[in-house]
C-alpha positions as a LaTeX table, in Angstrom:
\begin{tabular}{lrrr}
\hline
Residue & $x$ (\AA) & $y$ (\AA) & $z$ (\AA) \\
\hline
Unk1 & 1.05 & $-3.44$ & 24.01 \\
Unk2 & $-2.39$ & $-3.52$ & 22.53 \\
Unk3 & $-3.91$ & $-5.37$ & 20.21 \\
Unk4 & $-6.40$ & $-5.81$ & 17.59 \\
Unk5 & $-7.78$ & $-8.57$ & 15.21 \\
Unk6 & $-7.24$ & $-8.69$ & 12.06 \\
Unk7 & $-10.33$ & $-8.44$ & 9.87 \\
Unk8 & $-12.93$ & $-10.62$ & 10.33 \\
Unk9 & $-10.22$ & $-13.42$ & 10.79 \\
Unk10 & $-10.01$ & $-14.22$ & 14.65 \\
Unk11 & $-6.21$ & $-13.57$ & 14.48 \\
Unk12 & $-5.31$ & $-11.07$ & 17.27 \\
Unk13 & $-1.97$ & $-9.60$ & 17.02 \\
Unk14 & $-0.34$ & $-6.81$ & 18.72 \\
Unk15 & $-1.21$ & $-2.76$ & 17.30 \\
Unk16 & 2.20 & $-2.42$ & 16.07 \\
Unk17 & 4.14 & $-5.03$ & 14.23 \\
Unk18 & 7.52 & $-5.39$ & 12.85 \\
Unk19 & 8.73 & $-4.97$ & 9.01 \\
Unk20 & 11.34 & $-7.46$ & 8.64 \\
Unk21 & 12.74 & $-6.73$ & 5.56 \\
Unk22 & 16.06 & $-4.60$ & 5.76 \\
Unk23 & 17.12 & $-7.67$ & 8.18 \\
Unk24 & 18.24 & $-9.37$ & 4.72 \\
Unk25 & 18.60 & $-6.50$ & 2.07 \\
Unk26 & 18.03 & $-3.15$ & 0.63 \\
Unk27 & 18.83 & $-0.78$ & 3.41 \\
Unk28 & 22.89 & $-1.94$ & 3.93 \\
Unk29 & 24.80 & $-4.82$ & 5.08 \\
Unk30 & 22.72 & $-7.51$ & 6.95 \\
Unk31 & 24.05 & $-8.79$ & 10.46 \\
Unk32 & 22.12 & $-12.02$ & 11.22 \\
Unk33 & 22.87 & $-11.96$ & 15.50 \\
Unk34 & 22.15 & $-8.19$ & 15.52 \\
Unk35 & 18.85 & $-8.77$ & 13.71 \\
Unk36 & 17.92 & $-12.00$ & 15.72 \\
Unk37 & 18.65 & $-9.87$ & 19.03 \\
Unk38 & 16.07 & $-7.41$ & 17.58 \\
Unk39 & 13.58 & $-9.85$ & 17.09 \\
Unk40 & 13.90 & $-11.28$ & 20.23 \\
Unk41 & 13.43 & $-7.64$ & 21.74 \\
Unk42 & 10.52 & $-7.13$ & 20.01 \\
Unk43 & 8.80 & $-10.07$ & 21.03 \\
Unk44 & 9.93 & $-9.11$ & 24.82 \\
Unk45 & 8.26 & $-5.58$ & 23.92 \\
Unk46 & 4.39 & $-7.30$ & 23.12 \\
Unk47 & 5.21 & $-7.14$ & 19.32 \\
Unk48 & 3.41 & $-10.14$ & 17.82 \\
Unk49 & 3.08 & $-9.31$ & 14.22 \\
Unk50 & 6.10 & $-10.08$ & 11.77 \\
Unk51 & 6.00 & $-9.26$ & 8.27 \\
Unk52 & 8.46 & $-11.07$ & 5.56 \\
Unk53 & 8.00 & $-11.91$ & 1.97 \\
Unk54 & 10.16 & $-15.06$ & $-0.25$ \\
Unk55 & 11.68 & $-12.45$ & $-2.08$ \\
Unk56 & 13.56 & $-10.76$ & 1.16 \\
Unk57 & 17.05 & $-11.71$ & 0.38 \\
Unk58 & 15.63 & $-14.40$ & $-1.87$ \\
Unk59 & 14.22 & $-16.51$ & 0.91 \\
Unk60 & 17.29 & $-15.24$ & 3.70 \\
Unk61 & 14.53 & $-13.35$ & 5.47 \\
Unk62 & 12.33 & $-16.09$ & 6.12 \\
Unk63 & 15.10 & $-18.61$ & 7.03 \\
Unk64 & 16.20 & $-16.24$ & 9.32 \\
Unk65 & 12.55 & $-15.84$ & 10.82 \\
Unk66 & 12.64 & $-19.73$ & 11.09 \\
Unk67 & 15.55 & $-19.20$ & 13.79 \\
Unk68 & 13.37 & $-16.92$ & 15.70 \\
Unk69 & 10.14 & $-18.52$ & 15.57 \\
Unk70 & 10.60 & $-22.12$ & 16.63 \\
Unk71 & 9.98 & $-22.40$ & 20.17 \\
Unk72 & 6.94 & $-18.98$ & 19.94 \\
Unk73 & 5.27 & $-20.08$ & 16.24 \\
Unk74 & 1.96 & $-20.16$ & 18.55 \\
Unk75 & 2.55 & $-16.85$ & 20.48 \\
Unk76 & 3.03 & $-14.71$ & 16.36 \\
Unk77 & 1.08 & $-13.83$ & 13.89 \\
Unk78 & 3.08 & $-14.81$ & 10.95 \\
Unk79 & 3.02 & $-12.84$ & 7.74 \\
Unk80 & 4.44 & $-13.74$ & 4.45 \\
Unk81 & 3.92 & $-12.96$ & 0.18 \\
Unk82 & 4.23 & $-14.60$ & $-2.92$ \\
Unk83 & 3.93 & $-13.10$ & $-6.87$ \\
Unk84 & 7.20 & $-11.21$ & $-7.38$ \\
Unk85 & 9.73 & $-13.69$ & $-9.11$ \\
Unk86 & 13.35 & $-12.13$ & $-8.96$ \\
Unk87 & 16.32 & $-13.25$ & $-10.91$ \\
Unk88 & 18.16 & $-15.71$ & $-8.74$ \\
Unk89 & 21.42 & $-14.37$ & $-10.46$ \\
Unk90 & 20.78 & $-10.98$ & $-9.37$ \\
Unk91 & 22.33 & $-8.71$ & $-7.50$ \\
Unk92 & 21.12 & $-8.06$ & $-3.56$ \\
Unk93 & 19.44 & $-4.87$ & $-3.04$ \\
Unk94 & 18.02 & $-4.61$ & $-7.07$ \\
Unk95 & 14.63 & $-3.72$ & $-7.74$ \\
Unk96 & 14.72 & $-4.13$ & $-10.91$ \\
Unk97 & 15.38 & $-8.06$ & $-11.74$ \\
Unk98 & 11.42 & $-8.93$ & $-11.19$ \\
Unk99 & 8.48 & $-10.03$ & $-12.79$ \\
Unk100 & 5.22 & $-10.73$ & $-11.95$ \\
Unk101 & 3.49 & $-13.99$ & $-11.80$ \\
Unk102 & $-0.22$ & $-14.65$ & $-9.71$ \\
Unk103 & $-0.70$ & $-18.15$ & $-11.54$ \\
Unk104 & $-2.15$ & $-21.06$ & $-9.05$ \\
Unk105 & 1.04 & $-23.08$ & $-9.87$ \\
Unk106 & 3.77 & $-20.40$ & $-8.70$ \\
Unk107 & 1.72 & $-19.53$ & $-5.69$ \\
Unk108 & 1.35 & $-23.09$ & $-4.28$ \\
Unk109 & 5.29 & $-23.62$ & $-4.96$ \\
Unk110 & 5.85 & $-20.58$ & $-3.62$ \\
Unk111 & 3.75 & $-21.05$ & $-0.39$ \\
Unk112 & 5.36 & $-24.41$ & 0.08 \\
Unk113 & 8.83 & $-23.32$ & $-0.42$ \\
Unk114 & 7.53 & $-20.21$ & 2.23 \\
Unk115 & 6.39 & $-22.92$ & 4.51 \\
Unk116 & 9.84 & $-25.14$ & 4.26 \\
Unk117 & 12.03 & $-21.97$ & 4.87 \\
Unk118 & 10.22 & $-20.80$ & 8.01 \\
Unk119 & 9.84 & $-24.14$ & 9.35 \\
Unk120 & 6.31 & $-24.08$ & 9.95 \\
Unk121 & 2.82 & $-25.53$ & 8.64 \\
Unk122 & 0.97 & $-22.96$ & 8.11 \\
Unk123 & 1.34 & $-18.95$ & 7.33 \\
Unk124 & $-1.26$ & $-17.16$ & 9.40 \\
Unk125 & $-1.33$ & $-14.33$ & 6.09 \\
Unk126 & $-0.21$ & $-14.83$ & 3.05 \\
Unk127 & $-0.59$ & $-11.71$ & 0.49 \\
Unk128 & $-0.47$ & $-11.46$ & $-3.28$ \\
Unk129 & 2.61 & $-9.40$ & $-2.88$ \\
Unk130 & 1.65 & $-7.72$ & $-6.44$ \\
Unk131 & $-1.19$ & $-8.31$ & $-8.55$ \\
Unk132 & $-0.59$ & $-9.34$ & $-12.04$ \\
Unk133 & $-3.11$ & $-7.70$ & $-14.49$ \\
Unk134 & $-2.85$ & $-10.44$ & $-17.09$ \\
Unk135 & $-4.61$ & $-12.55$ & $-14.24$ \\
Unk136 & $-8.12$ & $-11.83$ & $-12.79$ \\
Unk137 & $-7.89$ & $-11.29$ & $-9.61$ \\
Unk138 & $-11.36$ & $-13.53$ & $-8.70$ \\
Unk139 & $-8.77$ & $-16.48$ & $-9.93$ \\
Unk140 & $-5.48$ & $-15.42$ & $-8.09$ \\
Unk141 & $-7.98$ & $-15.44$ & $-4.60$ \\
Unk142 & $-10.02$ & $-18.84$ & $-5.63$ \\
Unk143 & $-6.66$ & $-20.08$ & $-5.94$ \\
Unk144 & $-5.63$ & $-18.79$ & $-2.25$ \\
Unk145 & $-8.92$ & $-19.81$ & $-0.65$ \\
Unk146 & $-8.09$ & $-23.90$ & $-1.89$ \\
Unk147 & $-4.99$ & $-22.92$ & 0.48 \\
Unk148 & $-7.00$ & $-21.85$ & 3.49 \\
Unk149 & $-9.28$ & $-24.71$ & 3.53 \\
Unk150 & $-5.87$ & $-27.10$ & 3.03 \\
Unk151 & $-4.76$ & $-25.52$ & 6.13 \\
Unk152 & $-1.84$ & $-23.98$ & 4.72 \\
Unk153 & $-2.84$ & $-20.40$ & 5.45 \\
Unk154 & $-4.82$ & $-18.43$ & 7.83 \\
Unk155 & $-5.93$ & $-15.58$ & 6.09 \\
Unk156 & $-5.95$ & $-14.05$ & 2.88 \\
Unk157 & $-4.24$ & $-10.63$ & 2.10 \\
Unk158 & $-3.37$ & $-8.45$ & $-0.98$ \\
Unk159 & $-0.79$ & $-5.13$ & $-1.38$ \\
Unk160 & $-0.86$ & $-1.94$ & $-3.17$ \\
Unk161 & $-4.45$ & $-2.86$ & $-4.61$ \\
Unk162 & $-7.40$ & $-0.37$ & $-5.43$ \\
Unk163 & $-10.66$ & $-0.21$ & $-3.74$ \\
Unk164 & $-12.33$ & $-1.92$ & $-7.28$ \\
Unk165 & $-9.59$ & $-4.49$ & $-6.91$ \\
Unk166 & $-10.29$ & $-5.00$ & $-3.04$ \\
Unk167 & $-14.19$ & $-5.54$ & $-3.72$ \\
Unk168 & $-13.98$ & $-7.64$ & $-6.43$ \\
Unk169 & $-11.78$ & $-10.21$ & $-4.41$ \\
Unk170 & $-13.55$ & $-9.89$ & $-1.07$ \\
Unk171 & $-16.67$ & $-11.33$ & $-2.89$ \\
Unk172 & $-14.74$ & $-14.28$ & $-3.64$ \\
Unk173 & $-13.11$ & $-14.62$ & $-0.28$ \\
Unk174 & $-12.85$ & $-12.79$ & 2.77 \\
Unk175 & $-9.96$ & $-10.46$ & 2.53 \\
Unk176 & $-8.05$ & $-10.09$ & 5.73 \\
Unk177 & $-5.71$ & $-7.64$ & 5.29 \\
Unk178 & $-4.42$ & $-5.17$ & 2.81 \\
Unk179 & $-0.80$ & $-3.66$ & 2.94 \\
Unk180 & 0.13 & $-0.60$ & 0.98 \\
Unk181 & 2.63 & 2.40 & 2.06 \\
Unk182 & 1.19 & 4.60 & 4.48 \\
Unk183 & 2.56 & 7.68 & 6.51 \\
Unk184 & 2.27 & 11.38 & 6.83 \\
Unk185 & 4.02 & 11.70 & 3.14 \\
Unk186 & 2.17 & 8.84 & 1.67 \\
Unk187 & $-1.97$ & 9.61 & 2.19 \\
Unk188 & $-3.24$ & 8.35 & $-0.91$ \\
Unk189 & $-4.98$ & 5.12 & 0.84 \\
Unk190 & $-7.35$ & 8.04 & 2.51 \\
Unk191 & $-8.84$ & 8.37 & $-0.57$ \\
Unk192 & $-10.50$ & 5.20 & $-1.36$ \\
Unk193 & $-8.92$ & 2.13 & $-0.24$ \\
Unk194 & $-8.76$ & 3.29 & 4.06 \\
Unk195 & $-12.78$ & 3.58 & 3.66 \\
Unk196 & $-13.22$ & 0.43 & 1.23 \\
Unk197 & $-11.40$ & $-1.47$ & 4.35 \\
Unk198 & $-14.06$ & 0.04 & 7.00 \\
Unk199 & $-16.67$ & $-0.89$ & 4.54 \\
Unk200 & $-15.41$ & $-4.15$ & 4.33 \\
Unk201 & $-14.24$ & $-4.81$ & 7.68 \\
Unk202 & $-10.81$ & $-5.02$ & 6.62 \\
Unk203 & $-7.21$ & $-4.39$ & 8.16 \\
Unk204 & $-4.79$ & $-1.51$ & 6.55 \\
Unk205 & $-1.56$ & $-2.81$ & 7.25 \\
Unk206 & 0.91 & 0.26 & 7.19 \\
Unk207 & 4.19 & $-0.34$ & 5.22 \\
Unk208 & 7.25 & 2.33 & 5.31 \\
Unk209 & 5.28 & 4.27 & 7.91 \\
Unk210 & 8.18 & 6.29 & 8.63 \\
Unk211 & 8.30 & 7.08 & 5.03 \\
Unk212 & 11.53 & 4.80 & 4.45 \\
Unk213 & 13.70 & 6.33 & 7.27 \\
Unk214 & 13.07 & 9.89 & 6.02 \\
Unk215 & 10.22 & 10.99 & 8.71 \\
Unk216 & 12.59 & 10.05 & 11.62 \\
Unk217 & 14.92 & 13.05 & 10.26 \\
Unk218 & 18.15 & 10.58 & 10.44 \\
Unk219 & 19.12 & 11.04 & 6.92 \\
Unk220 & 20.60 & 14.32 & 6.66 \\
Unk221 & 20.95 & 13.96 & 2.53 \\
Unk222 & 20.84 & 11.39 & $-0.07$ \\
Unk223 & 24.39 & 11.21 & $-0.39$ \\
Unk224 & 24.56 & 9.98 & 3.03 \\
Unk225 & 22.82 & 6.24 & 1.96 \\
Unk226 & 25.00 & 3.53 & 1.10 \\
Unk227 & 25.76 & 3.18 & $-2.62$ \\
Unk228 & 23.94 & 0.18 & $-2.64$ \\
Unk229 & 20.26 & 1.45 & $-0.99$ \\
Unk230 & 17.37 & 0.53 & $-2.61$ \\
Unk231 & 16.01 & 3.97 & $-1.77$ \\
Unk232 & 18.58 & 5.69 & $-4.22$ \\
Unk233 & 15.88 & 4.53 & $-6.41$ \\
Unk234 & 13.20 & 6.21 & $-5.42$ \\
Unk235 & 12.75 & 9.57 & $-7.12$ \\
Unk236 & 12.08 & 10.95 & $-3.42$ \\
Unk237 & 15.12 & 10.22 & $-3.01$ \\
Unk238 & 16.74 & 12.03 & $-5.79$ \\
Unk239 & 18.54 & 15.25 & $-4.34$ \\
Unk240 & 16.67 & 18.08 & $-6.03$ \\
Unk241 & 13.24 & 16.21 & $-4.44$ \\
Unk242 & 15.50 & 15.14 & $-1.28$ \\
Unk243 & 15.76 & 18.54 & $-0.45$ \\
Unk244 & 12.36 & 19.99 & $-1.05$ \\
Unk245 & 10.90 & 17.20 & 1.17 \\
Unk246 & 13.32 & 18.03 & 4.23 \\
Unk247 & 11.58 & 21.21 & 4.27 \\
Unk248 & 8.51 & 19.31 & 5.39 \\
Unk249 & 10.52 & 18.27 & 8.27 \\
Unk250 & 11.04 & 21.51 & 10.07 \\
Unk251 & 7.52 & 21.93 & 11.58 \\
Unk252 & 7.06 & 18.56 & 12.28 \\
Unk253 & 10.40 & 18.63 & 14.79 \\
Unk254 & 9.04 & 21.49 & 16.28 \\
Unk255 & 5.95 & 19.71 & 17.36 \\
Unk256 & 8.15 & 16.76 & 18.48 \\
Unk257 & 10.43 & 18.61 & 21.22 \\
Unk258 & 6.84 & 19.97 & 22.62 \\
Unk259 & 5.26 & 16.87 & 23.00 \\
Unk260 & 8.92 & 15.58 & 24.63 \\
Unk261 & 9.19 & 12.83 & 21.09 \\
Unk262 & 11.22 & 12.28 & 18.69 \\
Unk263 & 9.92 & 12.40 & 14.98 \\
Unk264 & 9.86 & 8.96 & 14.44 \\
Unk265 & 6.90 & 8.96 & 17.37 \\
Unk266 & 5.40 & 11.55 & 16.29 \\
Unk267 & 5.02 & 10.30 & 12.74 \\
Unk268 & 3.93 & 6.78 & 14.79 \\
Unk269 & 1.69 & 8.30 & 17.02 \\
Unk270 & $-0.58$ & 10.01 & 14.03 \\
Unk271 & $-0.48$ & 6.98 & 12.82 \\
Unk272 & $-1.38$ & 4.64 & 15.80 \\
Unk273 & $-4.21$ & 7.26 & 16.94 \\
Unk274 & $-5.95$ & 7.96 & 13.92 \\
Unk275 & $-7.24$ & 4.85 & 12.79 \\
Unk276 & $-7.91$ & 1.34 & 15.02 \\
Unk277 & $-8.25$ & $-0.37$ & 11.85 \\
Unk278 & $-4.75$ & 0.62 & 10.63 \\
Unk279 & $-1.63$ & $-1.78$ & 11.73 \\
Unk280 & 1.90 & $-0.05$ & 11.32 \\
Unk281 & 4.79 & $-2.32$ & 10.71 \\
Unk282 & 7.63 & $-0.20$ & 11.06 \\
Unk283 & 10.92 & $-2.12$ & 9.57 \\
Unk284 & 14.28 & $-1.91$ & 11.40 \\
Unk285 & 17.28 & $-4.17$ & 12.61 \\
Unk286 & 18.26 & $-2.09$ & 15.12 \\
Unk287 & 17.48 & $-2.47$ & 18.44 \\
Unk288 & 17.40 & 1.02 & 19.61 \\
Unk289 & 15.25 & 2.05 & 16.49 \\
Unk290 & 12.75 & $-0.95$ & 17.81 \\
Unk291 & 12.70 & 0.98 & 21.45 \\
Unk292 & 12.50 & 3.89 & 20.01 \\
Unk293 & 8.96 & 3.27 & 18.03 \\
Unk294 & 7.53 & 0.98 & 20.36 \\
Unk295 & 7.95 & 4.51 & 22.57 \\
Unk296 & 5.33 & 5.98 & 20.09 \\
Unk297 & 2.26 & 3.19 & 21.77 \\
Unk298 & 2.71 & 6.27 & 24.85 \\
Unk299 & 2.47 & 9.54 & 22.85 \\
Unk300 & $-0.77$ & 10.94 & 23.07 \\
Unk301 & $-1.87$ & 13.97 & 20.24 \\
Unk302 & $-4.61$ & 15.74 & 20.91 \\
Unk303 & $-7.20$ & 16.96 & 17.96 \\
Unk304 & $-4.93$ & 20.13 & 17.45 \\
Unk305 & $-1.97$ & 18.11 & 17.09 \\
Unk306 & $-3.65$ & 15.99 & 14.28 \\
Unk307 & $-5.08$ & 18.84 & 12.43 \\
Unk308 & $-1.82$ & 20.89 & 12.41 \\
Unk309 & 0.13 & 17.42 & 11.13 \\
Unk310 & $-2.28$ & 16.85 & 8.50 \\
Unk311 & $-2.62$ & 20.69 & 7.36 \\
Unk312 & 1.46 & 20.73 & 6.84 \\
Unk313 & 1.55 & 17.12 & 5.03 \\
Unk314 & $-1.49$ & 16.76 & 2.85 \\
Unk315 & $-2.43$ & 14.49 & 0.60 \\
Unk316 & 0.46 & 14.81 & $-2.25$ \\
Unk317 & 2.59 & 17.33 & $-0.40$ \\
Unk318 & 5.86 & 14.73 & $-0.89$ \\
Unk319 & 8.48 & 15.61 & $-4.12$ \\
Unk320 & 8.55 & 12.87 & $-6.53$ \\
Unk321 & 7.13 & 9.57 & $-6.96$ \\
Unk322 & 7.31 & 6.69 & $-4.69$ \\
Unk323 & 8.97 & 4.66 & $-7.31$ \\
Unk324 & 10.75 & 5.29 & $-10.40$ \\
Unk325 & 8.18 & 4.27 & $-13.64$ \\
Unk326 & 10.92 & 1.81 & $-14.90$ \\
Unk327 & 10.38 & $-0.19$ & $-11.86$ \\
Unk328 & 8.35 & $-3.79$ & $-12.34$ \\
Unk329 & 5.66 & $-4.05$ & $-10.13$ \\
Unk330 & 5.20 & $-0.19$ & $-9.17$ \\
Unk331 & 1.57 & 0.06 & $-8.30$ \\
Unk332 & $-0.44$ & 1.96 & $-10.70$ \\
Unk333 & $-3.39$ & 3.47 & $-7.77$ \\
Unk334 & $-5.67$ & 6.15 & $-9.58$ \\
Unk335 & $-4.70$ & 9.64 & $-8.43$ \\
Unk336 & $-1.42$ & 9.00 & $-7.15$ \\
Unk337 & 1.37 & 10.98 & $-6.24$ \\
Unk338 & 3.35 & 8.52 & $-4.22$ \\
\hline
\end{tabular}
């Protein structure tokens, strides 16, 4: 597996990491040993970048990390976020029982209840998992630097920021990382923030690469989810826009049986090849999913490939709206379609 440092930080980590959250909710049931076994797998396959949040299963997701992590915390690049509050009362799998809140006092509890849970001293990056416009974001990262020189974090990160957001808090402290959706149906980041980050010297960490599941081709509607999916909230994922977007599909698994790949390595390997300062973090609990992308570090496209890929899925070619408008925390980026 390769690897690459993130920003300007020192921390080296493998070029594709893991996206632990459907280990603990949103996509289905949760099965602690099969998602252990997966992490364990992953490790065994060079993957040394994990990404969890407090709010995965309201802290489940980084107790179960905890399990995994104690005898290899100095082998892993440890990832975690704090700013979305969720209703303790609420249901598993809502999106909707959240608020926002980047005030100094609820990120150092939440960092130290973080730190508690996944049995460890430090978190090598911690992002401001969303940004709350009430508070300027030159405070929320003054705040976070008093953390790195404490020790109790590594490196700073944000998600689903703007470049003008990104700039202003680099100038008050490095910025490590930035994490926002990215994949063949979700380009916006091209725009703006992908360049601010080579300006900057900054890491694009790739969430939902495979476009929630959708880009591998596996869901053959949006009746086939479970009830309970969070993506049943996404108006992508609404059936009229369901079935506009699998017409995207068609070319792109035509290209994948002639390079001998299946879509989700395609998707991966446009991804992986296009940018060496982009880190995917494709999510999954499933062993043979985890196989299956880490299979996408060997596919090789060539310029044609790339062009072709990018010519059927341009910038705003997706139906519907990442999220739905009702949703807290929904990032607002200029110009987007996603």
């Amino acid at each position: 597996m390769d690897t690459i440092t993130l920003g300007r930080s020192g921390l080296r980590c493998s070029a594709l990491g893991l996206g632990c959250m459907g280990m603990s909710e949103f996509y289905g049931e949760r099965d602690d040993e099969q998602s252990l076994g997966t992490l364990a797998r992953a490790f065994e396959l060079g993957i040394t970048q994990y990404d969890t949040a407090n709010i995965y299963g309201r802290g489940h997701n980084e107790t179960l990390l905890s399990r995994f992590i104690r005898d290899k915390r100095d082998r892993i690049v440890l990832s975690s976020k704090f700013g979305i509050v969720r209703d303790p009362d609420g249901p598993n799998g809502s999106t909707y029982d959240r608020a926002i809140d980047n005030s100094e006092a609820h990120m150092r509890a939440s960092c130290e209840a973080s730190l508690q849970r996944l049995g460890t001293d430090y978190i090598d990056l911690y992002y401001v998992h969303r940004t709350d416009p009430d508070v300027p974001i030159e405070d929320t990262i003054g705040a976070l630097s008093r953390l790195v020189e404490r020790g109790k974090i590594r490196g700073i990160g944000l998600s689903e920021v703007s470049a003008d957001q990104l700039r202003r808090a680099h100038r008050v402290h490095p910025i490590t990382a930035i994490q926002s959706e990215y994949s063949l149906w979700t380009r916006e980041p091209e725009r703006d923030v992908l360049p601010t980050c080579h300006e900057l010297g900054i890491t694009f960490v790739a969430y939902s690469p495979l476009g929630r599941g959708f880009l591998t081709g596996a869901i053959a509607s949006a009746q086939a989810l479970d009830p309970t999916d969070f993506r049943l909230t996404s108006p992508r994922f609404k059936q009229e826009n369901f079935d506009k977007n699998r017409l995207l599909l068609e070319r792109l698994g035509t290209l994948a049986r002639e390079r001998s790949c299946s879509l989700s390595q395609l998707v991966l390997a446009w991804l992986l090849g296009r940018d060496p300062a982009v880190l995917p973090i494709p999510g999954t609990k499933r062993i043979r999913y985890l196989e299956e992308n880490v299979g996408a570090t060997r596919v090789r496209l060539g310029a044609a490939d790339r062009a072709l890929l990018e010519e059927w899925l341009p910038i705003g070619a997706a139906a519907g709206t990442r999220y739905d408008p009702g949703f807290q925390g929904a990032p607002k980026t200029p110009k987007e379609n996603a």
